[in-house]
KOLSE-228572 format. One record per residue (C-alpha): residue in one letter; chain; x, y, z. Coordinates in steps of 0.2 Angstrom, whole numbers. Layout:
// residues N
residuo	cadena	px	py	pz
A	A	X	Y	Z .
...
//
This chain:
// residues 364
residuo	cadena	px	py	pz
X	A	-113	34	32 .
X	A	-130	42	33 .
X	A	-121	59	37 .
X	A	-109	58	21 .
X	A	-125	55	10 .
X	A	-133	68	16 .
X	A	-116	80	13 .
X	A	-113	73	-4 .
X	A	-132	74	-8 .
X	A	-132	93	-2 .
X	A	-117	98	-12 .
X	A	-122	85	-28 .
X	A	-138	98	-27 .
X	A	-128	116	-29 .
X	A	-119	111	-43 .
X	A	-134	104	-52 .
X	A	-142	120	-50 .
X	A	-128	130	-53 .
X	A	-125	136	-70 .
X	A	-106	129	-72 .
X	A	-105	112	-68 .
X	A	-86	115	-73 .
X	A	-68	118	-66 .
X	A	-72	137	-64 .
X	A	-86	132	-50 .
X	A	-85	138	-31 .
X	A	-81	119	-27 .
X	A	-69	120	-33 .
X	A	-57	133	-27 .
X	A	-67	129	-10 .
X	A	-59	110	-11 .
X	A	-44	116	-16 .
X	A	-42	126	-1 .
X	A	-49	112	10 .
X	A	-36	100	7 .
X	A	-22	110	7 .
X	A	-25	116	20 .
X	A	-30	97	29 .
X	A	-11	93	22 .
X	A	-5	108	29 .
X	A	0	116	14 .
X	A	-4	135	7 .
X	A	-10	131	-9 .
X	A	-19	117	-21 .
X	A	-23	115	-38 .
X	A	-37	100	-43 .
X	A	-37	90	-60 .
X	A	-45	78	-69 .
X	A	-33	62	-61 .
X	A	-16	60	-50 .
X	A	-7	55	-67 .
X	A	-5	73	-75 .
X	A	-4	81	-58 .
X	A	15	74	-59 .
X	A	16	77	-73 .
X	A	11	93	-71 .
X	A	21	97	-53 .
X	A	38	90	-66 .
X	A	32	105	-78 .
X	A	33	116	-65 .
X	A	48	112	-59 .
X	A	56	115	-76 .
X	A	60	96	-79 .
X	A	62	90	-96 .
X	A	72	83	-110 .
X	A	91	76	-105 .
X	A	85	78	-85 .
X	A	85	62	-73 .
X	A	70	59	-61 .
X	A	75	46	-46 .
X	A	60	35	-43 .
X	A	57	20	-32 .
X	A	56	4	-41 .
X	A	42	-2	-33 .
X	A	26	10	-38 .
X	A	14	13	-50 .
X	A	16	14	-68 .
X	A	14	33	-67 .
X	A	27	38	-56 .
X	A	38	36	-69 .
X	A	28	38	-85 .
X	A	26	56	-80 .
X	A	45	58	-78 .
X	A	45	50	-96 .
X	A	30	59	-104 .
X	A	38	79	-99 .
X	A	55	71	-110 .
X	A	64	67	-94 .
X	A	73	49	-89 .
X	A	67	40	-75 .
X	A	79	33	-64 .
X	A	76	18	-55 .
X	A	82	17	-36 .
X	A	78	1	-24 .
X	A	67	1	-8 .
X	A	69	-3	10 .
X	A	66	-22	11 .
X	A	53	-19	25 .
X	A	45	-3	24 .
X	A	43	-4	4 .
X	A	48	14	3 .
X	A	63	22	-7 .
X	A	79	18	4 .
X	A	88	35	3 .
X	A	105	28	3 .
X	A	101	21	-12 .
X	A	95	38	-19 .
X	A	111	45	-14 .
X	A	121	33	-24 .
X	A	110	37	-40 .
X	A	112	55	-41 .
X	A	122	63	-55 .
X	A	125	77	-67 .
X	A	108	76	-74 .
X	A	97	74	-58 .
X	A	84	85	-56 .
X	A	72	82	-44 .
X	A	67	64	-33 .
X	A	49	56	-30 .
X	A	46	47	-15 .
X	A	33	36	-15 .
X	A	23	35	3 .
X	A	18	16	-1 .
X	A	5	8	6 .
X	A	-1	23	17 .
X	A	16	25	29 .
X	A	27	41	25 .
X	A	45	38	17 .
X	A	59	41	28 .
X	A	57	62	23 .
X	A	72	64	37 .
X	A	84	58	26 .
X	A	76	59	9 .
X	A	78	77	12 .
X	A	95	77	18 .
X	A	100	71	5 .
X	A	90	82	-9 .
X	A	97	98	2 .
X	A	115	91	-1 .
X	A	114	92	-18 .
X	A	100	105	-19 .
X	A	87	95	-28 .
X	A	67	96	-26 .
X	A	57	84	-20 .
X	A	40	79	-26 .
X	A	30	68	-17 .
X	A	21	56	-23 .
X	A	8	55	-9 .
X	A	-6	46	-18 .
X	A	-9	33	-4 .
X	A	-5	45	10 .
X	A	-21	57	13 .
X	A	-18	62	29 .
X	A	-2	53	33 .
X	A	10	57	44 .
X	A	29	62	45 .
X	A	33	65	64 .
X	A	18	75	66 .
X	A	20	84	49 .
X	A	7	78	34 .
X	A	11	72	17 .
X	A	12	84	3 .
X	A	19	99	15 .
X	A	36	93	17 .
X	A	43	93	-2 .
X	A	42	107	-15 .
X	A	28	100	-23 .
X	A	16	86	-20 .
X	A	5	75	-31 .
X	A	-12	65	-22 .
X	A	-25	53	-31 .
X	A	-45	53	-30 .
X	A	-45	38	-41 .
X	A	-56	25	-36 .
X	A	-47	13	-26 .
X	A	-43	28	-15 .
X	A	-46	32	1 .
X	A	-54	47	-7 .
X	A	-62	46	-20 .
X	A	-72	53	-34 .
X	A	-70	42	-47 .
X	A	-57	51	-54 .
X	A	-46	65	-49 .
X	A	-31	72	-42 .
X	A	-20	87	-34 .
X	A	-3	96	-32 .
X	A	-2	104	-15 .
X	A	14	117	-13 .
X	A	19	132	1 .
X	A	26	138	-15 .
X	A	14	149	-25 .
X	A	26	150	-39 .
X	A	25	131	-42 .
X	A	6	130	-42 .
X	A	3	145	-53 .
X	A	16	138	-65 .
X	A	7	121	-64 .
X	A	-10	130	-67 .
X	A	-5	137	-83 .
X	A	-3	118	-90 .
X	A	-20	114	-83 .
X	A	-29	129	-89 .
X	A	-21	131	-105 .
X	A	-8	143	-104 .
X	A	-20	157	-96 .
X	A	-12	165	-80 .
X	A	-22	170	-65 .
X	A	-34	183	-65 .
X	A	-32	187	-85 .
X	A	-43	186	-98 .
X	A	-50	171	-106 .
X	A	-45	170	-122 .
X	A	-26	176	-117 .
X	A	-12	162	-117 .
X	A	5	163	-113 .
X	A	12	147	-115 .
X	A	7	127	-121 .
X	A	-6	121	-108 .
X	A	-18	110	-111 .
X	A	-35	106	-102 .
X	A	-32	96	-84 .
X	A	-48	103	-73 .
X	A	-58	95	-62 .
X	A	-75	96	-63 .
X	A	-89	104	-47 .
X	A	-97	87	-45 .
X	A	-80	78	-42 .
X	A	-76	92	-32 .
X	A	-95	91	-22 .
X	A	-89	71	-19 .
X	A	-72	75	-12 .
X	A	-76	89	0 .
X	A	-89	77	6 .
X	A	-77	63	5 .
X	A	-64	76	17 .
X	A	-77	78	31 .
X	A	-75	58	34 .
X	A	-56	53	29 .
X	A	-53	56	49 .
X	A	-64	45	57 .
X	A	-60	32	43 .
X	A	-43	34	45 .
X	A	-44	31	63 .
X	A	-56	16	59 .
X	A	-42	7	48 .
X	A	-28	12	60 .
X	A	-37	1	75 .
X	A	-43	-14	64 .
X	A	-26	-15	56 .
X	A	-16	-13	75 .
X	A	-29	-29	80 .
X	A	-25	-39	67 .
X	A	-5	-37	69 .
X	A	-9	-39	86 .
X	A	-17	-53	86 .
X	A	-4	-63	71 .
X	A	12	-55	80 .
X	A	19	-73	85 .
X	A	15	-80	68 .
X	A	31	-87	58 .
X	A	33	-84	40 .
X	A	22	-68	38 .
X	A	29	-51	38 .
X	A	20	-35	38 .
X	A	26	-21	33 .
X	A	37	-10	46 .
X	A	30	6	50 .
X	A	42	20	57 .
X	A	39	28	72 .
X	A	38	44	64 .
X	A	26	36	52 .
X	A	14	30	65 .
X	A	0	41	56 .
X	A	-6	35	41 .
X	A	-20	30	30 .
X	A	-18	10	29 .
X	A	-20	13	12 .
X	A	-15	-6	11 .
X	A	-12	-19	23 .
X	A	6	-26	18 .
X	A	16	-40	21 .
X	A	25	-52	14 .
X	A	27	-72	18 .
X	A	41	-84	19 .
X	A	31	-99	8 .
X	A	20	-103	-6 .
X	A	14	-85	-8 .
X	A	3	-92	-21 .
X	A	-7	-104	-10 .
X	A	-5	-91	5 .
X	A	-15	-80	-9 .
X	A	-27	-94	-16 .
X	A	-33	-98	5 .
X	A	-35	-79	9 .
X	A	-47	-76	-6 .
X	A	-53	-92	-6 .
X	A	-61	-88	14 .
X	A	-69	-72	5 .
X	A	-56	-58	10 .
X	A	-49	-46	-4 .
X	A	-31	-48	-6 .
X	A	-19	-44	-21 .
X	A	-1	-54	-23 .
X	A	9	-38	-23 .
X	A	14	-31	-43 .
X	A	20	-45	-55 .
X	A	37	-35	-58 .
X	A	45	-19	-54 .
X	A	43	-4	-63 .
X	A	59	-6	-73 .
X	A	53	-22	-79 .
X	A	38	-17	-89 .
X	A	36	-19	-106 .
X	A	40	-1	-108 .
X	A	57	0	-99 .
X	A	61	-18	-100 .
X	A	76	-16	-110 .
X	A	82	-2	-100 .
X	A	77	11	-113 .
X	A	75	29	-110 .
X	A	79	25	-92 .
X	A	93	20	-79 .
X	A	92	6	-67 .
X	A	101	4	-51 .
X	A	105	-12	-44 .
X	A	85	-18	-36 .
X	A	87	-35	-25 .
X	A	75	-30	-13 .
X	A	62	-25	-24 .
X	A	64	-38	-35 .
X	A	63	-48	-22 .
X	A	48	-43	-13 .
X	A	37	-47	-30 .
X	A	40	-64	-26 .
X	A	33	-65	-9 .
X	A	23	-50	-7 .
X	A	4	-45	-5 .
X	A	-8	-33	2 .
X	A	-24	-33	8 .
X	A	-33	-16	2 .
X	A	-40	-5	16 .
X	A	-58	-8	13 .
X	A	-57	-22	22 .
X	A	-50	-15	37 .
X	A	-67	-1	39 .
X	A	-78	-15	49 .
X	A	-80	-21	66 .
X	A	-71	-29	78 .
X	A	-75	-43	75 .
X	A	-71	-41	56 .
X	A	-55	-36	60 .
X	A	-52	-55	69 .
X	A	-60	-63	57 .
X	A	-46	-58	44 .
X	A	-33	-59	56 .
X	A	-41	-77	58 .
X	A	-40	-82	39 .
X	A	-23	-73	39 .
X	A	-15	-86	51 .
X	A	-27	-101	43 .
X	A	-19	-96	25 .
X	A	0	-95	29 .
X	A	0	-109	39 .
X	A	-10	-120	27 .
//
């Protein structure tokens, strides 16, 4: 911790005594670089949050008004708000019942005429099934766009998130596991898609023209230096942290593996590297008093999302999108919880003490 204060104190200083404290800042371009090149991708482009950067990547990839986006219906609100915010109809596909990802036989089902592109969600911190979600995106010659805001530094059979799609979107919001308050990124091997993404961010200017030229309807999306100072600084640690929540996580499913009634979440082989983002599960009984004991022994823990995406007030009625038959995510917001990662960065002896209050709460 002493060395990250010392790195984000370092950097915090150039750009205080910089003279552009802006999105045009060497920071910048040299987080940009970093990350991409962390993920293993050629090229990033930072913004101000993970929202617009898909909204942003859909842009790019020339999605809008009478085009369908397949979504996973378990997600945050924004996965498919920025489907519906560039005038394009989310379609709302099921998960796997244990991995919580996007069950890509179910993707298959819901593509049609007007299918433009698929989001896979890599939920909690393990990768989607990108075998197959691919597979089937190549059969019908879609884009993917991942949706890899829990997956900084995650793994797909060796390959990171972000590089295996067209186009990829991460979060630095603050309940990452990078974070600088605020902020996002697209990561693409395809230049074409990050400078077309760029000209939304930076109001319709192209790279390497002028500043008062604009050649088509952007807006204002950049970062700014002193998010980016945070998040190189934030970068130099995301290793060791992701090892330190990989090993308390294995101790505590270790250590509850013979417990009946709880389920965590199944991780692939192929998925074995991942952030831990959350710790998942779900339990056979009262999830509410499972929920009430955990808390109430002083461990963070959050009893899954009340509904599925398609039953938010905004898409209740099943306006301006298309559902596809959901039962297991519609059932896992019945029985479903997670345990955020910060509190799997202790000791050993943290990591049994949960485990200890896990055990105590589902069988209370």
């Amino acid at each position: 911790m002493a060395c990250f204060r010392r790195a984000r104190t370092r950097t915090s200083d150039e750009v205080l005594s910089s003279d552009r404290w802006g999105g045009y800042h060497p920071f910048v371009a040299r987080f940009e670089q970093e990350f991409a090149a962390f993920q293993q991708c050629r090229f990033g482009l930072s913004a101000c949050n993970g929202t617009v950067t898909i909204e942003m990547a859909l842009e790019a990839l020339g999605i809008g008004v009478g085009d369908e986006v397949i979504v996973p219906a378990i997600s945050f609100i924004s996965t498919a708000t920025a489907v519906s915010r560039v005038g394009a109809t989310p379609v709302f596909v099921d998960i796997e019942p244990d991995t919580f990802n996007i069950d890509p036989e179910r993707i298959r089902e819901a593509i049609g005429t007007k299918t433009r592109a698929i989001i896979p969600v890599h939920f909690g911190g393990p990768m989607a099934d990108m075998d197959a979600i691919t597979a089937v995106a190549s059969a019908h010659g879609l884009p993917i766009l991942e949706d890899a805001a829990h997956a900084h530094g995650s793994e797909w059979n060796g390959t990171r998130a972000g590089s295996i799609g067209a186009i990829s979107s991460f979060s630095f919001q603050n309940g990452k596991v990078m974070t600088a308050g605020e902020g996002g990124i697209l990561l693409s091997n395809d230049e074409g898609l990050i400078d077309r993404a760029r000209e939304v961010l930076d109001q319709g200017r192209r790279k390497g023209e002028g500043w008062f030229f604009h050649y088509s309807l952007g807006t204002n999306y950049r970062i700014t230096a002193w998010q980016s100072a945070v998040l190189i600084a934030q970068l130099e640690r995301l290793p060791e942290q992701n090892a330190r929540r990989a090993r308390t996580a294995a101790i505590i499913r270790e250590r509850l593996r013979d417990l009946r009634g709880l389920h965590f979440q199944r991780v692939p082989d192929a998925a074995r590297v991942h952030t831990n983002y959350l710790l998942l599960g779900w339990v056979d009984g009262d999830r509410g008093a499972f929920h009430k004991n955990l808390t109430g022994a002083g461990f963070p823990c959050t009893p899954f999302y009340p509904h599925t995406l398609y039953q938010n007030p905004l898409y209740r009625e099943h306006k301006n999108c298309r559902v596809m038959p959901c039962p297991n995510a519609e059932a896992r917001i019945k029985d479903a919880f997670w345990v955020p990662h910060r509190a799997l960065l202790g000791t050993e002896d943290d990591a049994m003490a949960l485990a200890a209050a896990i055990r105590n709460s589902t069988l209370s």
